[in-house]
Every structure is written in C-alpha cells, then in structure tokens.
FIPA-576751 format. One record per residue (C-alpha): residue number from 0; x, z, y. Coordinates in steps of 0.001 Angstrom, whole numbers. Layout:
BEGIN
PT / num / east / up / north
PT / NUM / X / Z / Y
...
END
This chain:
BEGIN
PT / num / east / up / north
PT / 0 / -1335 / 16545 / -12754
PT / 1 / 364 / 13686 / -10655
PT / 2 / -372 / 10670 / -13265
PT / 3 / 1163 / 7018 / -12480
PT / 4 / -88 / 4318 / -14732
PT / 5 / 2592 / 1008 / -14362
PT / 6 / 1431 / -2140 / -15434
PT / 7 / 4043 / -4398 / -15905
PT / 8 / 7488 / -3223 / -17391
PT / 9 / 9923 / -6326 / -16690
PT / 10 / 12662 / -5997 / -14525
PT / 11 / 10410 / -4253 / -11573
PT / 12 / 8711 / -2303 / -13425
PT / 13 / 11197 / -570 / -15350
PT / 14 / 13162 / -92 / -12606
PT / 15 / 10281 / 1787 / -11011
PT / 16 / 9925 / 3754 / -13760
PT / 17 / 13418 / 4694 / -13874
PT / 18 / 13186 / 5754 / -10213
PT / 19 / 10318 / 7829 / -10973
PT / 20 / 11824 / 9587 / -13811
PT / 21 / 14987 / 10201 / -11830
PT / 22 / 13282 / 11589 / -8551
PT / 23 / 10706 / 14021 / -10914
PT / 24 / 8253 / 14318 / -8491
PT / 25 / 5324 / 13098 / -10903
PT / 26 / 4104 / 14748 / -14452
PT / 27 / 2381 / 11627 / -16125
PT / 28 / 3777 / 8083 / -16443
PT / 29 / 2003 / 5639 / -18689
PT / 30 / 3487 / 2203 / -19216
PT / 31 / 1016 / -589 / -19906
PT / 32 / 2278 / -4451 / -20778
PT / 33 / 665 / -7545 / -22643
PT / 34 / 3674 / -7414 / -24901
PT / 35 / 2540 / -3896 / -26143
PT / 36 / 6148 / -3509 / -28613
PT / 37 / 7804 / -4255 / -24852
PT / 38 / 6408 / -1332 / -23321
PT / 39 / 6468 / 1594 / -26184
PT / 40 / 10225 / 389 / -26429
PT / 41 / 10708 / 1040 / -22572
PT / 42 / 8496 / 4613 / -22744
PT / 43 / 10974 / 5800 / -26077
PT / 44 / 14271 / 4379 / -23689
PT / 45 / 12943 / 6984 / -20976
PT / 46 / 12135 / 9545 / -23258
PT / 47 / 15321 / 9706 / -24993
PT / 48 / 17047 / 10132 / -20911
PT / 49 / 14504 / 12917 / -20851
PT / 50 / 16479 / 15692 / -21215
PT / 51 / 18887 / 14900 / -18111
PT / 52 / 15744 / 14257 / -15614
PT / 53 / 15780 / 17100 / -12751
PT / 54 / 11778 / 17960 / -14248
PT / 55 / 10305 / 17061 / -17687
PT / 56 / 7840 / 13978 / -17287
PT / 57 / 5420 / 12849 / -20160
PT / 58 / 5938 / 9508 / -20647
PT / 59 / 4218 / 7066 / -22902
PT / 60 / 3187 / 3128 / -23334
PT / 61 / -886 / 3236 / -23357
PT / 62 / -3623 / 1038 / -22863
PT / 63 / -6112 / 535 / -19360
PT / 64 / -8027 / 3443 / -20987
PT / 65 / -5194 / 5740 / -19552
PT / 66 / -5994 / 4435 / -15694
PT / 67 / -9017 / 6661 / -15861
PT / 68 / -7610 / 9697 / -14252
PT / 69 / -4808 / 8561 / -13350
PT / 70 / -3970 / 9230 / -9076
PT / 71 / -1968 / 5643 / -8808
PT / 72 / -1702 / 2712 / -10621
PT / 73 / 1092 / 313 / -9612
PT / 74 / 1157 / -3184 / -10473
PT / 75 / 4380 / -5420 / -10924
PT / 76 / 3008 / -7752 / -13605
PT / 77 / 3450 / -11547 / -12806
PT / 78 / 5226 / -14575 / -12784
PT / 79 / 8649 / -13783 / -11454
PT / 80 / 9924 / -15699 / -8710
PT / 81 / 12337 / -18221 / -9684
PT / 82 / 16470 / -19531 / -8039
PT / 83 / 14705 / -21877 / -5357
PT / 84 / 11241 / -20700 / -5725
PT / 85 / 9683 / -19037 / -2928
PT / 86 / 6977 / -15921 / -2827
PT / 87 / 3937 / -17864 / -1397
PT / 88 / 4481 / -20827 / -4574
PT / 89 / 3270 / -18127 / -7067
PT / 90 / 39 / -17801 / -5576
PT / 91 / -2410 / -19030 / -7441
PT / 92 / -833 / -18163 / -11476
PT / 93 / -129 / -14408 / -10041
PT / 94 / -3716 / -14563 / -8437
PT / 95 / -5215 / -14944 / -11739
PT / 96 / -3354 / -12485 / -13542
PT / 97 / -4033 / -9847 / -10744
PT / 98 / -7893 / -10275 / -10791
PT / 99 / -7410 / -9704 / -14552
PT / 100 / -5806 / -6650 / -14404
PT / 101 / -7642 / -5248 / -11813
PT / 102 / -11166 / -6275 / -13681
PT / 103 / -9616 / -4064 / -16487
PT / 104 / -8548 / -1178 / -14221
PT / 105 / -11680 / -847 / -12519
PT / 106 / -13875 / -1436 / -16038
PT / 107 / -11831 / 2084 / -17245
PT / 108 / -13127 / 4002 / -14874
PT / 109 / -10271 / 3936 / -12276
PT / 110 / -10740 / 5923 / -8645
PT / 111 / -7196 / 6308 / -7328
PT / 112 / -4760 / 4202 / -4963
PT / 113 / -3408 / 830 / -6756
PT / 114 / 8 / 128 / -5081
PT / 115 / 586 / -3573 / -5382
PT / 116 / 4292 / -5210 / -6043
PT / 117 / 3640 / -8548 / -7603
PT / 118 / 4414 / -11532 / -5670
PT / 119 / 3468 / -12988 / -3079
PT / 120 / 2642 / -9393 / -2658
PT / 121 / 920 / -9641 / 929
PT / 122 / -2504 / -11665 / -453
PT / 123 / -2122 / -10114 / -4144
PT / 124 / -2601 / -7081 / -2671
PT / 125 / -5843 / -8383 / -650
PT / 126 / -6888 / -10361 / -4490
PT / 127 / -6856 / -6736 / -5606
PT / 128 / -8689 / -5145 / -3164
PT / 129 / -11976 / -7435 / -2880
PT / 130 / -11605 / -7787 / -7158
PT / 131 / -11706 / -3876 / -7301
PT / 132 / -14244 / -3851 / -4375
PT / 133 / -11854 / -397 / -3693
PT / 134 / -12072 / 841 / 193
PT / 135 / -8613 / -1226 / 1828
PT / 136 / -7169 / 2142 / 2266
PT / 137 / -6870 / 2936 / -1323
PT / 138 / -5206 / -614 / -2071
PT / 139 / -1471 / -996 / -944
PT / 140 / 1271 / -3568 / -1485
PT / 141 / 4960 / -2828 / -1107
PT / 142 / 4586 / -5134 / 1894
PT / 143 / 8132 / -5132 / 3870
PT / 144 / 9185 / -1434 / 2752
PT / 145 / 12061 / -3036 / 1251
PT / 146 / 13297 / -5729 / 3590
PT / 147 / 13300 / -3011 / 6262
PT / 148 / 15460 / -883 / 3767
PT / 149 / 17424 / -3665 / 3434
PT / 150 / 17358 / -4132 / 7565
PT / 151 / 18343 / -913 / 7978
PT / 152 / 21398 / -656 / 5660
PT / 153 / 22834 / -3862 / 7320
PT / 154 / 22016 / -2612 / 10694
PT / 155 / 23987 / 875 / 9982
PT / 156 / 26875 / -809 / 8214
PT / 157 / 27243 / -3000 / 11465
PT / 158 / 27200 / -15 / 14137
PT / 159 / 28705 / 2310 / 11895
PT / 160 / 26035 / 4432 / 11360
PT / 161 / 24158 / 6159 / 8392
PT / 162 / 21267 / 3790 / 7927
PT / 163 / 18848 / 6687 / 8031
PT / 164 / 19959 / 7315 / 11845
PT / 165 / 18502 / 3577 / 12369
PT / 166 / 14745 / 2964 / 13254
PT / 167 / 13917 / -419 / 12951
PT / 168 / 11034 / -2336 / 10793
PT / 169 / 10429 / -5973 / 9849
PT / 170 / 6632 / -7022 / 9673
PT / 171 / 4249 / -9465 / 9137
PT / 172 / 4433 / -11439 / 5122
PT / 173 / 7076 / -9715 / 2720
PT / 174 / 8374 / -13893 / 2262
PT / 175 / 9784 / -16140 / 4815
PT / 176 / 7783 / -15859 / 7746
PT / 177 / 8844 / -11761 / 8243
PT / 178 / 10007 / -10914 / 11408
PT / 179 / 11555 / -8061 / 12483
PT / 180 / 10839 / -5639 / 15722
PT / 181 / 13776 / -5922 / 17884
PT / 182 / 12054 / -4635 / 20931
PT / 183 / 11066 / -1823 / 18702
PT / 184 / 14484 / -646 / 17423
PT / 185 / 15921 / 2732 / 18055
PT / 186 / 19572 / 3917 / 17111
PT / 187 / 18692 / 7764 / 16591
PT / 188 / 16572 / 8397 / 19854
PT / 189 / 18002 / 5681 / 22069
PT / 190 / 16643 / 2358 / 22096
PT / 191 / 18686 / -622 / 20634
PT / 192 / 19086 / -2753 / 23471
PT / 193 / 20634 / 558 / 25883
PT / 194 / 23169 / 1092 / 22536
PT / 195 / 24123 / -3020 / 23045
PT / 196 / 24669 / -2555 / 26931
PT / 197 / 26644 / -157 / 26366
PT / 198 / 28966 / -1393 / 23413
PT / 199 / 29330 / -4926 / 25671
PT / 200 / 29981 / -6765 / 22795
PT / 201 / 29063 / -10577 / 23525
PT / 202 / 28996 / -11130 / 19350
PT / 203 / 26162 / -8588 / 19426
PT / 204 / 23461 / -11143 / 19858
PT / 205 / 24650 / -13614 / 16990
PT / 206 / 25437 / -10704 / 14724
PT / 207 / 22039 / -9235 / 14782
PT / 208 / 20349 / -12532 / 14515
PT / 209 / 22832 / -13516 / 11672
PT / 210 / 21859 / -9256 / 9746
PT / 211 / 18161 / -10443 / 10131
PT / 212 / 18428 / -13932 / 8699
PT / 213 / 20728 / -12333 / 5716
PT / 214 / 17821 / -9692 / 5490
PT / 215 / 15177 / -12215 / 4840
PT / 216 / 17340 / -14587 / 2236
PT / 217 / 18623 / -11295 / 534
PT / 218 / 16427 / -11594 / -2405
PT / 219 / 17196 / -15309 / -2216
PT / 220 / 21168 / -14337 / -2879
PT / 221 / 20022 / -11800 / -5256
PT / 222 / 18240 / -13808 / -7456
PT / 223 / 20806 / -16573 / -7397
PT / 224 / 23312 / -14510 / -9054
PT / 225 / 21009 / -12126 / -11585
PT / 226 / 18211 / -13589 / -11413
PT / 227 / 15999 / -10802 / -10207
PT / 228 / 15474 / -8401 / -7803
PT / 229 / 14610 / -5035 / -8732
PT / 230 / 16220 / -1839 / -8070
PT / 231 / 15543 / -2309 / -4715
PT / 232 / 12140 / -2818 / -5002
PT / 233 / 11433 / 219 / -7298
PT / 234 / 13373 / 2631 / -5449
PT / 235 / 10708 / 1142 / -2241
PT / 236 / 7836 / 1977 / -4942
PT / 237 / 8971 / 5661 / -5371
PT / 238 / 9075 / 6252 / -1989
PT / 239 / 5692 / 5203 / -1267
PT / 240 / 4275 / 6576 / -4321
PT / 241 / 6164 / 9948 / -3284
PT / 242 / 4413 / 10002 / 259
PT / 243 / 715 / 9610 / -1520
PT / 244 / 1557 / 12159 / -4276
PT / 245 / 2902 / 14327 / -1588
PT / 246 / 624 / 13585 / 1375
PT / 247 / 3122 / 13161 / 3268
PT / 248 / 1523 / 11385 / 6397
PT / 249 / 4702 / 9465 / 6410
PT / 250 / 5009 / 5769 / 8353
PT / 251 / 6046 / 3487 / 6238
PT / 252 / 5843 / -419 / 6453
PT / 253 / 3124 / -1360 / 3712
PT / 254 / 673 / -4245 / 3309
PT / 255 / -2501 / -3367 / 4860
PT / 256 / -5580 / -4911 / 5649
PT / 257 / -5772 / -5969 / 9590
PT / 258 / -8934 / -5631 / 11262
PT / 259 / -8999 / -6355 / 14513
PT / 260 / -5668 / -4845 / 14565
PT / 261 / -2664 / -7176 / 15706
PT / 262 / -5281 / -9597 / 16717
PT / 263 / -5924 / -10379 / 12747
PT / 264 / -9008 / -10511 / 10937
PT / 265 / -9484 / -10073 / 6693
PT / 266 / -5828 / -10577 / 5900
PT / 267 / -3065 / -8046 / 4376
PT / 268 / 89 / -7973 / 6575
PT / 269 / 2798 / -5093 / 6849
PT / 270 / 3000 / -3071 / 9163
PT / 271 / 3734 / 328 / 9830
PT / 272 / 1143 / 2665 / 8766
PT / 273 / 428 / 6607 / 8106
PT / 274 / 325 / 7074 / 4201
PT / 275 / -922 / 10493 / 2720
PT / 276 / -2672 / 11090 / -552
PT / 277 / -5902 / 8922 / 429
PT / 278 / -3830 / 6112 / 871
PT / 279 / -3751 / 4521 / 4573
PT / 280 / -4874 / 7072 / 6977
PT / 281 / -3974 / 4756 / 10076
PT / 282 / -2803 / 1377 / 10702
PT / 283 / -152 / 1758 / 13691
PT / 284 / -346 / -922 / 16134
PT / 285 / 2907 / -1766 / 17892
PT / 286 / 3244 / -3214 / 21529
PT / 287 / 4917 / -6414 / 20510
PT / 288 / 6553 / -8625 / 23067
PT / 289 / 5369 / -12008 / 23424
PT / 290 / 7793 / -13816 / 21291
PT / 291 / 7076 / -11497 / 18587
PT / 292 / 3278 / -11488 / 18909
PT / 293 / 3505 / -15520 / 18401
PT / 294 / 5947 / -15177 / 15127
PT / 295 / 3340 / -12642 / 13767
PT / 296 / 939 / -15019 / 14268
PT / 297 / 2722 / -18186 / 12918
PT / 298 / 3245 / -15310 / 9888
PT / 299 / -652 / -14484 / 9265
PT / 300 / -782 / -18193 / 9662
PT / 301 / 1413 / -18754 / 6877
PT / 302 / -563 / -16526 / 4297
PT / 303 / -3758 / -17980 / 5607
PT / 304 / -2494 / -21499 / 4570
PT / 305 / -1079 / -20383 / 803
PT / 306 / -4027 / -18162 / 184
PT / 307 / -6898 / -21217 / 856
PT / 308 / -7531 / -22447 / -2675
PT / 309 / -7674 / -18497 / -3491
PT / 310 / -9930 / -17402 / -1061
PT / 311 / -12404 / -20072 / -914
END
C-alpha cells in the first residue's frame, strides 16, 4: 500500500491530488478538510475521473483517524496568501493552524513523512517538526522545489533548451529572500558561465538577473491575475512525494533542517538534499561563493526575524 493522507483541499490541495491521481504512482489517497462536505465533494470529483487514471487509486474524504498507516501526510491547509501579501505575513495565523493539525496527526497514531506546503512554508515546516517531536528527516516542506522549476523553465526558454537539460537551484526561504546558485549552474554537463563566454552576448548578464527576479515575483504575478497559485505547486508535491514512495535517492531542493550545515543552526532552509523513502537521507552542502554565502545568510536572517514571536 502507498497511502497519502492530504489535509487541506483548496486550491493546493486539490491540485495535488489531481497530480497524484494523474501520475498513479500511489494506491490510497484520503482527503481530510474542516469543511468536511468540501472534501467528500472533491474525493466523488476524483472518483468519477477514475476510470481514465493510468492505475485505479482508492480515493476517499476521511477523518485524522486515516493518518494512522498512512506512509505521507501532506499538509496545504492555511490562510492563503493574499494580491500584496507576502509569505512571511502569514506566520503566526498559519502557525496556529499547523500545530493543530499536527497535534491531531500525531494523537492518531501517525509514523510516516509529513511533507509541508502551507505558507510561509520554510518555518511551518520547522512548527511541524518540534509540534510532532518527528526526527527532522521525516518532516519536509516544499521549500524552493518549485521556484527552481520555475528557474529552470525560464532559464531553458532563454537558451533554447529543454528545461530538463538545465541544472540550476534557488535556495535559502521559498519567499523573498531566495537566491539562486549561479556559480552552481550547469547547461547539460558544462558549466553556465563557459556556455555565456561562449555565446558573447553582453545582454546575458541583465537577462539572467532580470529570469531570476521574474522567478521570485512569479507567484506575485500569478496571484494578481487568479488569485492563487497552485498547479505548480502540486505538480512540485508529486514529485517529491514520488521520490519517497519510490526511494528514489533523488536531489531535490526541499526545506530541511540546517545543523551546522551552511553555517545555520535550528532553522529550515532549502537546499538540495537526497530524498528516499525515510525522508532526508543527506543534506548536500554546496561551495557557495562569497556573495552568495552573505544572501543566504541575510535569507536565514529573514526567517529568524518573522519566526520570533513563534519560536519564543
């Protein structure tokens, strides 16, 4: 059995479950919302899609007693983020509801991997983990698995390349304060800055700079004209729910606790990291240049500053 309890089946969620269904790589999903009707509608919309899915999936709304054998629960429940609003100003309203549902999870006898998507998902993720008291390896947020998606795509569309042919990650808070890994990026097996010498393009620099910036106010645009994001984001949650279920050992960019890794202490950043059915095997620590060391930091920084009235 490969059972994924959701809690949470607004825009996000659904969308996640939708992914799910489409991909077929699980057997169970359970749906679980506060507005119960909301949820058994959502399970019967899947159902009735059932017999198009590549693999039949048993799929039903349920209560926290289903999280008892389930392998993952994912959370997307929470205060969506509002035109203007950004991640780190739902703090402390998401923070509540998270140690809620978590108490709850935990109480029905959950021992699998929670994968976290509620915003701001970097310390939700870390609310989750010291509310569950869970080992930090079985407790992941979506982190920046999206915004490196979304770095990729804009990357490829810009050297006119297939955007799985480009290797290149943004870290540090899924929010403003990202950054992404220039000194890092590969095009295939050559590194970005040998592919720029070589195109001589003097709009290269401005370009890039311009992809990144567009990469971290994407969900900013997004939500501006339909006021969510979320097929994005729940394609993101297949794919890391499909490298636990399939132990993949893949490296993806999750939220993660940092000890004494990046030079961080007790705080969930992303990063890349090994993920296989226990969760994270291994936090991958990346040579960063200078520069990019001191906008990680000003990043952690930022977290540390929104997260003070929750972790007292």
């Amino acid at each position: 059995m490969r059972k994924v309890v959701l809690i949470g089946t607004g825009a996000v969620g659904t969308a996640y479950a939708y992914s799910l269904i489409n991909q077929g790589f699980i057997t169970d999903l359970v749906l679980i919302d506060m507005n119960e009707e909301k949820a058994r509608g959502e399970a019967m919309d899947l159902i009735h899609g059932m017999a198009f899915a590549s693999s039949n999936i048993d799929v039903k709304h349920g209560t926290y007693e289903e999280c008892s054998n389930a392998d993952i629960v994912c959370v997307t429940a929470g205060a969506n983020q509002k035109p203007g609003e950004t991640r780190l100003e739902l703090v402390e309203k998401n923070a509540k509801i998270m140690q809620s549902i978590t108490q709850k999870v935990v109480e029905n006898g959950f021992d699998g991997i929670f994968l976290i998507a509620s915003n701001p998902v970097d310390i939700l993720t870390h609310v989750c983990q010291k509310e569950s008291g869970f080992e930090p390896s079985r407790v992941i947020g979506s982190g920046t698995t999206l915004d490196t998606a979304r770095f990729k795509v804009l990357l490829g569309e810009y050297l006119e390349l297939d955007p799985r042919n480009v290797h290149a990650v943004i870290i540090g808070e899924h929010g403003d304060s990202e950054l992404p890994v220039w000194s890092q990026a590969s095009i295939g097996t050559e590194n970005l800055d040998k592919v720029l010498k070589r195109r001589n393009n003097p709009s290269d620099a401005e370009n890039l700079e311009q992809i990144f910036i567009n990469v971290k106010n994407a969900a900013y645009e997004i939500i501006n004209r339909k006021g969510v994001t979320n097929f994005g984001i729940g394609m993101s949650l297949s794919r890391i729910t499909k490298a636990i279920l399939n132990d993949e050992n893949s490296i993806l960019p999750v939220s993660c606790l940092l000890d004494n890794k990046y030079e961080q202490h007790d705080i969930y950043m992303s990063v890349p990291a090994v993920v296989n059915r226990e969760g994270i095997k291994e936090v991958i620590e990346l040579e960063l240049l200078d520069k990019e060391k001191s906008l990680f930091q000003q990043s952690a920084e930022a977290l540390k500053e929104a997260r003070k009235n929750i972790f007292k």
